[in-house]
N, C-alpha and C positions, 0 to 999 in steps of 0.2 A: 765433658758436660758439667755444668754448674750447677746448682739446687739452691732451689729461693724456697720454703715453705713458709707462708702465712697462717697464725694460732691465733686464738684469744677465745671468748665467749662468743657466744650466739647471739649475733646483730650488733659487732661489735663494729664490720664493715671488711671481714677478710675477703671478702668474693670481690666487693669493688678496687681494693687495693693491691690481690691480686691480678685482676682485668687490666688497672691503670699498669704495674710494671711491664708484667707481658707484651701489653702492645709498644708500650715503648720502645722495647728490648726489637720486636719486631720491625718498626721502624727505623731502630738503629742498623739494622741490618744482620740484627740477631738471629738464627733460626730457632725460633721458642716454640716449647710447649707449657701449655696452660693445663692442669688438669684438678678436675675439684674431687676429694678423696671423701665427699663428706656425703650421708643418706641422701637429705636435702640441698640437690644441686642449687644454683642461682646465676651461674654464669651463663645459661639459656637468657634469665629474662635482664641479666645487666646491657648483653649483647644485641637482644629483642631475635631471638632466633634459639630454631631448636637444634640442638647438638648432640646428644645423643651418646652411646656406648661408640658408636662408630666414630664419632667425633666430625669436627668441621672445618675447615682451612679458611680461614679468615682474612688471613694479607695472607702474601707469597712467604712470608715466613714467620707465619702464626697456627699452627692447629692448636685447635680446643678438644677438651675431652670429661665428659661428663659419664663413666664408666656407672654399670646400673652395680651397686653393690652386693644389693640383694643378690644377683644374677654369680654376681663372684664369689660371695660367700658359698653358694650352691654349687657350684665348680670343685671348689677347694675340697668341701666336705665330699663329694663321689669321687674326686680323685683320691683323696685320703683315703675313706673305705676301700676301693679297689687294690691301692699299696697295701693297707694292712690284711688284706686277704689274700693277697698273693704271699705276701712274707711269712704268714702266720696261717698256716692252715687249719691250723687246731680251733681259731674264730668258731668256724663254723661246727666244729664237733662240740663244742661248749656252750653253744648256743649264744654265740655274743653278738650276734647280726642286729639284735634289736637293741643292746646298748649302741651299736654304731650309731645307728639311726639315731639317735639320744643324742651325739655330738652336735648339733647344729645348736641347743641352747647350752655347751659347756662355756664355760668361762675363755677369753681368750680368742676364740673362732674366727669372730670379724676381726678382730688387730691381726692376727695371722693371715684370715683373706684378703686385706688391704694390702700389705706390708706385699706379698704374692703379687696383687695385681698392681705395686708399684716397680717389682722385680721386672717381670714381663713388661710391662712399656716402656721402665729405662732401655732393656735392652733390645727389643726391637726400635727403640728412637734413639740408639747411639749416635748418632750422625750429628745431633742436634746442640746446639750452644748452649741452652738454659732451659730449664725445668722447672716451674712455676706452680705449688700445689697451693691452692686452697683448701685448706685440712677442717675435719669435723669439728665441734667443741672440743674443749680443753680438756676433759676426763678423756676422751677416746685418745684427741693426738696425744698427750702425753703418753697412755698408754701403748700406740703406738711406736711413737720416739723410743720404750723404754724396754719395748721386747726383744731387738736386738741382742741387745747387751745380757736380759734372761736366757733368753735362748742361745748364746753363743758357752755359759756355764754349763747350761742344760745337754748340749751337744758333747760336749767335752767329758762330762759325766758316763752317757751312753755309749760313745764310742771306746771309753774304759771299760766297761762291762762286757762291751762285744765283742772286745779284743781277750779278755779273759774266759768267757763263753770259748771262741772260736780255740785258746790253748787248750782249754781242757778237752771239748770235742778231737783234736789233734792226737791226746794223750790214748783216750779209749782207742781210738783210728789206729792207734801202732800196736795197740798193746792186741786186739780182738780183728783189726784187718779192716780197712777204709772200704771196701767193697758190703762189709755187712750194713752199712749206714747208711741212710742217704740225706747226709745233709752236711755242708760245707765246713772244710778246716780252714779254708787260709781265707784273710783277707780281701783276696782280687776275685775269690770267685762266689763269695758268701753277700747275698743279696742285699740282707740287712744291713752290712756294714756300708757296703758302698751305696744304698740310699742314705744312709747319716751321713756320708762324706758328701755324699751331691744337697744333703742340707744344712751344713756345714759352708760349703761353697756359696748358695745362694746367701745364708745370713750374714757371710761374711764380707760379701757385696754391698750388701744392705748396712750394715754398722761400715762401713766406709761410705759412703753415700751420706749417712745421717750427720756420721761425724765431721767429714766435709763440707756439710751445707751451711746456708745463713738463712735460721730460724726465725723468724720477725714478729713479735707478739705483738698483736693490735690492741688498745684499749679504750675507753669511755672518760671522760673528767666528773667521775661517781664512785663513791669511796666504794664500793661490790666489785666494781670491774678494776678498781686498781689493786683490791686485796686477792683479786684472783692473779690478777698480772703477777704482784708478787710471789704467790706460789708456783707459778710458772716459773717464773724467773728464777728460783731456789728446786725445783725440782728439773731444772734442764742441766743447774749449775753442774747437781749433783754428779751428771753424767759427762757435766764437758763439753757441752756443745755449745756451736757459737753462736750469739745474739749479740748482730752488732748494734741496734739499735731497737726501740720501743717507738712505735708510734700511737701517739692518743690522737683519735679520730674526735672531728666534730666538738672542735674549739678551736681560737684562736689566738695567735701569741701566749703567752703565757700561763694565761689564765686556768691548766691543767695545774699549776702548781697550789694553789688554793684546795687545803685542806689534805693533799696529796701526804702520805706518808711512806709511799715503797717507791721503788727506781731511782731512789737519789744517784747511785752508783753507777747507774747506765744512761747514756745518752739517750736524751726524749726529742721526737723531731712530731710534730703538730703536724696534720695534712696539707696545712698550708704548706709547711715549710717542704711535704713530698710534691705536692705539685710544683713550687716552683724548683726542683731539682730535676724531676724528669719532662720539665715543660709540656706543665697541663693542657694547654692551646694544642698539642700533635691528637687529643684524647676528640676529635669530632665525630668518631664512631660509635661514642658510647649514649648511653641513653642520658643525657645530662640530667634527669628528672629520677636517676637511680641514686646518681653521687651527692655523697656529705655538701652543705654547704659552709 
């Protein structure tokens, strides 16, 4: 599967320019998914139809999906709580049930319930040619984009410490008799380790996926949305991912260049110049009173 993610600001026109490749891709005879990662869905009203968590089949090789995030984020956090109580019994003798509950406003939550609920639909839509996200504002995807690569140290980190945890526990086991203890020495049979290694495995899905994909920042011909372009464009550098191109929405020919001072160094294509590449005439299903003129 391929990975097209559209960024930039809020109403900068990612939801429509997500819409227009998709279907394209779909009538190429692609089998696409579209899906919007962002609080405030909009591929409902580009489409004139509702879409839903369950999502909608549009052509023969198009499903939409408008995932309710709240709904995910609320998943993740009872799944978490449940994992950490199962691993950690002591939770409950220390009374720490009501900091769990507290997780839902810690830092980080939604990027990690996104990130989840992009794991699970690539992999239930393996089958499919192309991936198509419309991603939240810039502060989120970025954040998004950048957790991977945190969590993939962050893993590495704990799975050190569980690995020396489980030697020591090993040591007392020989010295005082495995029978007196009940709690795991090795690796394959110690809970906590092998949840880090099944979260390990997911983030490392996920940091190839990201690294894989073609990132596409959308912007405005306004010196706010091209100064944000440019910190986009230096904080994806950071990481390495690929942006093959910049598109300024809602101009014509040239005229983004006027007063422009970031993305000299990257190739700028005007909507114009997207329509006529995936031939805007195939686009009669869209609501022509949503798209840039």
């Amino acid at each position: 599967m391929k990975y097209i993610f559209f960024m930039g600001k809020g109403g900068v026109g990612k939801s429509t320019l997500s819409s227009l490749i998709a279907y394209k891709l779909a009538k190429r005879g692609e089998k696409t998914v579209l899906i919007s990662l962002d609080f405030a869905h909009n591929l409902g009203d580009i489409f004139n139809m509702k879409i839903g968590n369950k999502g909608v089949r549009l052509e023969e090789h198009l499903d939409i999906f408008e995932p309710d995030i709240d709904r995910w984020v609320e998943e993740y956090l009872r799944n978490t709580r449940v994992l950490i109580k199962e691993n950690y019994k002591y939770v409950s003798v220390f009374n720490l049930d009501n900091m769990l509950n507290l997780m839902k406003n810690s830092p980080g939550i939604e990027e990690y319930a996104i990130l989840h609920l992009l794991y699970e639909k690539t992999k239930a839509l393996a089958d499919m040619d192309y991936l198509v996200v419309d991603m939240p504002p810039t502060a989120l995807a970025l954040r998004i984009f950048a957790l991977p690569f945190i969590t993939r140290e962050w893993l590495k980190t704990l799975l050190k410490l569980r690995k020396e945890i489980l030697v020591k526990r090993k040591r007392i086991a020989n010295v005082h008799g495995k029978e007196k203890y009940d709690f795991a020495v090795d690796e394959h049979e110690d809970k906590v380790y092998r949840n880090l290694k099944e979260q390990e495995e997911e983030n490392w899905f996920l940091l190839k996926l990201i690294q894989g994909a073609n990132i596409i920042p959308v912007t405005l011909p306004v010196q706010l949305s091209f100064k944000e372009t440019e910190r986009i464009l230096k904080k994806l550098s950071e990481f390495k991912l690929n942006v093959p191109f910049v598109i300024v929405n809602r101009v014509k020919n040239d005229e983004w260049k006027k007063g422009c001072v970031c993305i000299e160094d990257k190739e700028v294509k005007t909507f114009d110049d997207f329509k006529r590449e995936i031939k805007f005439q195939d686009f009669d299903n869209i609501d022509s009173e949503i798209l840039p003129l």
